[in-house]
N, C-alpha and C positions, 0 to 999 in steps of 0.2 A: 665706316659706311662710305660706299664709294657716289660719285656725282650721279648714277643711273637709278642708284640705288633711294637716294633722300628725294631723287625726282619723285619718284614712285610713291613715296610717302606723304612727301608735298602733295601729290595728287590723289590720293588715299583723303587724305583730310581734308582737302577741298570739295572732294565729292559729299564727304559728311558734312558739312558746312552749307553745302549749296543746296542742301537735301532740305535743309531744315536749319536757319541759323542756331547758333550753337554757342553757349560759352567756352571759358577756356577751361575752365573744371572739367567738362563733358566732356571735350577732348582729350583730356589728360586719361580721364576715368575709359572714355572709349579705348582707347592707345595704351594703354597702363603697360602691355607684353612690351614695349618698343621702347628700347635705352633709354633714355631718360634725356641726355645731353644730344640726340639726334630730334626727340621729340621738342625739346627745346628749342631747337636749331630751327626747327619747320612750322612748330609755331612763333617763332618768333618772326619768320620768314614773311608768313600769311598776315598776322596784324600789320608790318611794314606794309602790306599790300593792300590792306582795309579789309580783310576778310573774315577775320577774326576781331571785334570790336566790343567790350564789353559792355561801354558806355554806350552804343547803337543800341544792344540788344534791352540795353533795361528801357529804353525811348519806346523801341518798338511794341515789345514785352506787356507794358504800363499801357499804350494806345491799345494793346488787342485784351486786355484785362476789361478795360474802360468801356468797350464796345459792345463786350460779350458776356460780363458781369456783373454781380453787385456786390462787391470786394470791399472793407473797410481799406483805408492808407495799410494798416497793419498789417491785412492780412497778403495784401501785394506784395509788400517789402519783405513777407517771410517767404513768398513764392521765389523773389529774388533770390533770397541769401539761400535758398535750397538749391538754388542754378550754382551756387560757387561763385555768384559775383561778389567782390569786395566789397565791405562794408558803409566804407568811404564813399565809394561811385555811385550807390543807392542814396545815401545820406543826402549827396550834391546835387541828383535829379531831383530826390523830393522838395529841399529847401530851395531850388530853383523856381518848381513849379509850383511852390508852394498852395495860392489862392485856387488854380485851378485844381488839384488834388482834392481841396478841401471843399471844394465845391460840389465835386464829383463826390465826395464821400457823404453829405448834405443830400444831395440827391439820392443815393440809393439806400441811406436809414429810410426818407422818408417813402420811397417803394415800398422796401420789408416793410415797414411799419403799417398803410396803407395796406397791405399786400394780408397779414397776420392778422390786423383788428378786427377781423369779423368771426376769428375764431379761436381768438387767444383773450385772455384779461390784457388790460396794457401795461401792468407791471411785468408781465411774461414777455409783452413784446419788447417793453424796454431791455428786462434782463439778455433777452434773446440778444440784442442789437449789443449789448456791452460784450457777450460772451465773444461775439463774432471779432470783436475789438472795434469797434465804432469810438469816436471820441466822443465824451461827456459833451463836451460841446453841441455837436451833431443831434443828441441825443435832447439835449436840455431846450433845442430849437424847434425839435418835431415838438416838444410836450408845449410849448409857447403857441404852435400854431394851432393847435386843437381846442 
């Protein structure tokens, strides 16, 4: 591939990127028809540049989770690992942010929970809140304050 040529790709996946941040599985999985060692080359190009960021995206990811849902820890993390993020980098955000995650997951059992008790039993709503993966913890906190 000549220098006009990987421009063009560099700018190909830029535009994918700019469009919508993106991991780098998406990328791959986007670009899969394109050499392997050229897609390498261009992504590796774009993270040198900060364009490609895996660890931004699960930040940002987790903030727009946060805002716009009521997600156990669990069930985020598996949205993660379906993006193709490393398992590691997920693991480092969560145990980072640990108290506030688990705050936020405190918070939205006790929505569901509130949200379901008027038209569920509350062993249903508990099971519900376990199925979604809520932690025991979370769960043992709503029945405390009732």
């Amino acid at each position: 591939m000549d220098k006009e040529e990987f421009d063009e790709l560099k700018t190909k996946i830029l535009k994918y990127v700019l469009y919508k941040k993106r991991t780098e599985k998406e990328i791959r999985q986007k670009f899969a028809n394109i050499n392997e060692n050229d897609l390498d080359d261009a992504i590796y190009y774009l993270k040198e540049a900060g364009y490609i960021d895996d660890s931004n995206y699960i930040e940002r990811a987790v903030q727009e989770f946060i805002s716009i849902n009521t997600l156990s820890i669990k069930e985020i993390k598996y949205k993660l690992m379906q993006k193709g993020i490393d398992k590691d980098l997920i693991e480092d955000y969560f145990s980072e942010n640990q108290d506030e995650l688990e705050e936020y997951e405190q918070s939205c059992a006790k929505k569901i929970y509130n949200k379901k008790i008027s038209n569920m039993e509350e062993i249903e709503v508990l099971n519900f809140l376990r199925k979604k993966g809520y932690k025991e913890d979370s769960i043992k906190n709503i029945q405390n304050e009732e």
